[in-house]
C-alpha positions as CSV (number, residue, x, y, z in Angstrom):
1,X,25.6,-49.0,24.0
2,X,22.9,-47.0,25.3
3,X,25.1,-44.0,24.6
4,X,25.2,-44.7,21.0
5,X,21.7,-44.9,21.0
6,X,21.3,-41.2,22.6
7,X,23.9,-39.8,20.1
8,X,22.2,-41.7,17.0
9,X,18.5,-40.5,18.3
10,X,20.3,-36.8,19.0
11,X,21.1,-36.9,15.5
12,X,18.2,-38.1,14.0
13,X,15.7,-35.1,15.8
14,X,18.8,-32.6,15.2
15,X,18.3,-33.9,11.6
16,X,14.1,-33.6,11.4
17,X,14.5,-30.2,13.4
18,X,16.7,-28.6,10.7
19,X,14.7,-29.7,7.9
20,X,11.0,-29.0,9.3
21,X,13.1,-25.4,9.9
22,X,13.9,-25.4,6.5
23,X,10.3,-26.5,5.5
24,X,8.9,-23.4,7.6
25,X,11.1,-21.0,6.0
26,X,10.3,-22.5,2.9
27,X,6.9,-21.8,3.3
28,X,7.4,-18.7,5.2
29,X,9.5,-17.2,1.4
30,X,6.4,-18.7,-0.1
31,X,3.5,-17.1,1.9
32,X,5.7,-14.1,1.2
33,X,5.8,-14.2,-2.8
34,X,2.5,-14.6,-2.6
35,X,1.7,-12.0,-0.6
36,X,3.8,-9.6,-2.7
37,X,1.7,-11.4,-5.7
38,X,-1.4,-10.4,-4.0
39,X,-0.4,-6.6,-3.4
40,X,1.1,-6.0,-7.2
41,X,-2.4,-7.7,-8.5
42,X,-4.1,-5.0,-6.5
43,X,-1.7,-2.1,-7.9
44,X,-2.4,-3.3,-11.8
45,X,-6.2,-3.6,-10.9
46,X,-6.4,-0.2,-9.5
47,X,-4.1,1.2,-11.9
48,X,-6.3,-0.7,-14.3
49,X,-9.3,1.2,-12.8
50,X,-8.1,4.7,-12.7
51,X,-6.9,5.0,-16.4
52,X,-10.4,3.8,-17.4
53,X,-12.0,6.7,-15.2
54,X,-9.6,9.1,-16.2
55,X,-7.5,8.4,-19.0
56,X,-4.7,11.2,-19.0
57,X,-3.6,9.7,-15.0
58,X,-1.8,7.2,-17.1
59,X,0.8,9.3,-18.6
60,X,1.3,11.6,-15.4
61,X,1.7,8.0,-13.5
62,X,4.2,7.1,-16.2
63,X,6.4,10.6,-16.6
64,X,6.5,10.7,-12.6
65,X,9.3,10.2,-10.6
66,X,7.1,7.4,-8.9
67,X,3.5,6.5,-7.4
68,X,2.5,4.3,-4.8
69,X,-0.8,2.0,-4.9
70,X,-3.0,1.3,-2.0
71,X,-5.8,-0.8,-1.1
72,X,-8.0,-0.2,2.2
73,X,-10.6,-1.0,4.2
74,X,-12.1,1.1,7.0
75,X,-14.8,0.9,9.8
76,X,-16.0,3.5,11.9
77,X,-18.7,2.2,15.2
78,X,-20.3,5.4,16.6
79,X,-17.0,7.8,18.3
80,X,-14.1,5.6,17.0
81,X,-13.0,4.0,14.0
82,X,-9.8,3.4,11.9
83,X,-8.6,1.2,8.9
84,X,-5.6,-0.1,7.5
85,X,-4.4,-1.1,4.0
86,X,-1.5,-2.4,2.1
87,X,0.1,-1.3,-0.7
88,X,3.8,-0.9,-3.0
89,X,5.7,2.2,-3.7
90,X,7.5,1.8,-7.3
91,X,10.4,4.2,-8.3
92,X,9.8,4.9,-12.1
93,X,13.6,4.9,-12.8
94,X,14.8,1.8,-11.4
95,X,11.8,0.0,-11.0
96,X,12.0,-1.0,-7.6
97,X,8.9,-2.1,-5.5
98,X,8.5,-0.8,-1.8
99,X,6.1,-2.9,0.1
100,X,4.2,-1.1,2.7
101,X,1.5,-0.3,4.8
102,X,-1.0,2.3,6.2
103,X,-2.9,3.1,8.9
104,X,-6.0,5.1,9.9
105,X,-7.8,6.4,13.2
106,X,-11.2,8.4,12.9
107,X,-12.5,10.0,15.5
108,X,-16.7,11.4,15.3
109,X,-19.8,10.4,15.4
110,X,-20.9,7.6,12.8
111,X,-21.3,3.8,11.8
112,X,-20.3,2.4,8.4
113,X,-17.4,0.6,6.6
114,X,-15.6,1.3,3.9
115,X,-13.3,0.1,0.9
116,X,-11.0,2.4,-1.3
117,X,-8.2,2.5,-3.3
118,X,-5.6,4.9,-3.4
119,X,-3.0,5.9,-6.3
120,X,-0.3,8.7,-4.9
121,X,2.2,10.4,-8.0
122,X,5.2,12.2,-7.3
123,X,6.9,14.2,-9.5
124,X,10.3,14.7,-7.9
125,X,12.7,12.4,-6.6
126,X,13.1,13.8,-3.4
127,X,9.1,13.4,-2.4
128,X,9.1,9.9,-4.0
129,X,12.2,8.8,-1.3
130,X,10.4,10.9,1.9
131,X,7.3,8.7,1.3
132,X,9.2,5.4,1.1
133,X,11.7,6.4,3.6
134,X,10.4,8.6,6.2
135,X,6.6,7.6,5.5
136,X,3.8,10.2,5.2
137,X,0.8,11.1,7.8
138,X,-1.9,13.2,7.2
139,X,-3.1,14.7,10.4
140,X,-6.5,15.9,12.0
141,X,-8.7,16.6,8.2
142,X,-7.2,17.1,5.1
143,X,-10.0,17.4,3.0
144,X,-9.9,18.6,-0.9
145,X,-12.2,18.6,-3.8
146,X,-10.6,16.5,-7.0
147,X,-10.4,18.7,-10.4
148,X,-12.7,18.0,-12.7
149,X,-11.7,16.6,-16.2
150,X,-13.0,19.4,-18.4
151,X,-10.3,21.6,-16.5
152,X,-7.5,19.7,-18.8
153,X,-5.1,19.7,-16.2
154,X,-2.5,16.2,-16.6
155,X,-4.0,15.5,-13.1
156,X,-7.8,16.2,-13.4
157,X,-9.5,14.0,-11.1
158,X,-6.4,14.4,-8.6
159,X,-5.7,16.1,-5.0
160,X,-2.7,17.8,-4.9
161,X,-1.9,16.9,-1.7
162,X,1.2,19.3,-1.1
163,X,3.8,20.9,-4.4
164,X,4.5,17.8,-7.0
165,X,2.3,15.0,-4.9
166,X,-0.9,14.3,-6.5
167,X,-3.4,11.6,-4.9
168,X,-6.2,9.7,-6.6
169,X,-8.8,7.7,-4.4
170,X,-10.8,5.4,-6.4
171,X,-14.1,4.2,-4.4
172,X,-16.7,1.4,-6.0
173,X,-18.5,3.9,-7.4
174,X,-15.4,5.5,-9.3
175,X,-12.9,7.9,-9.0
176,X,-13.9,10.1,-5.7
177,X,-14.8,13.9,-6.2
178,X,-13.4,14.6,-2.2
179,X,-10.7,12.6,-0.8
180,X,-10.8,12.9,3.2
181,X,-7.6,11.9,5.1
182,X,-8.1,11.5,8.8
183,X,-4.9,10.6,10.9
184,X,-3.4,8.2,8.0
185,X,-0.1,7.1,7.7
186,X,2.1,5.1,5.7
187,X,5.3,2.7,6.3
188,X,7.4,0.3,5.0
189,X,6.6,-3.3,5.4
190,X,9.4,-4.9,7.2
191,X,7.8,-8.3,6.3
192,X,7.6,-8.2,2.4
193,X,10.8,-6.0,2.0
């Protein structure tokens, strides 16, 4: 009898362990659509943002092969200082979203946060799939002043960053006249792909 009792309570925690499991990954796929949620909010805001500061970045976003959309937030405590951010890759032709994320490390002398957003366009194919696949770093100081609008150029207000990759960094105050890239890099995010 007391056998039966140890198989029946067996059973009945086997039972409550498999379905708090299926609870937690329940929650888990939930905390995840959110998340992703969150991140394509911040892509329309920012995309949202940089068409009203410069109008013609709509149709080189939407003629490009595709463009990724970044949000971060940096600080920087006297020698050291870094950042990291979140963002989603989107191929124009079949639509797909690439979670991902980025990372920063500073190195000088100052103090002071930060919070910027940042819109990359890619006009072939091929640069597009490096950045999603491979990732993308800038190293030591890449630092370039934007075009200016009068210039007519599709990507006034734009870095280009290397042939066909064009970046926008969008600050509180508006689109940003110099972008600096100190030691950045991007990757996928194994949790929301």
């Amino acid at each position: 009898m007391l056998s039966g009792k140890l198989v029946v309570g067996a059973i009945i925690a086997m039972t409550w362990l498999a379905g708090a499991a299926d609870a937690s990954a329940a929650a888990s796929a939930k905390q995840k659509e959110q998340a992703r949620a969150d991140v394509q909010k911040m892509a329309r805001e920012t995309l949202e943002r940089l068409y009203r500061a410069q109008p013609a970045a709509k149709a080189s976003v939407a003629k490009s092969a595709g463009y990724a959309v970044f949000s971060n937030f940096g600080m920087k405590i006297f020698v050291a200082g870094g950042g990291k951010g979140e963002g989603v890759a989107v191929d124009n032709k079949t639509r797909k979203a690439t979670y991902m994320k980025m990372v920063e490390v500073q190195a000088g002398l100052g103090f002071g946060a930060k919070k910027f957003r940042l819109v990359w366009v890619f006009d072939s194919q091929k640069d597009f799939n490096n950045f999603v696949n491979s990732g993308y770093e800038f190293g030591g100081q890449a630092s370039a002043a934007a075009k200016k609008g009068s210039q007519g150029s599709a990507y006034a207000g734009a870095v280009s960053v290397s042939p066909g990759v064009w970046l926008y960094q969008i600050t509180e105050e508006g689109l940003a006249a110099e972008i600096t890239a100190k030691g950045t890099k991007y990757y996928k995010n194994d949790e929301l792909n």
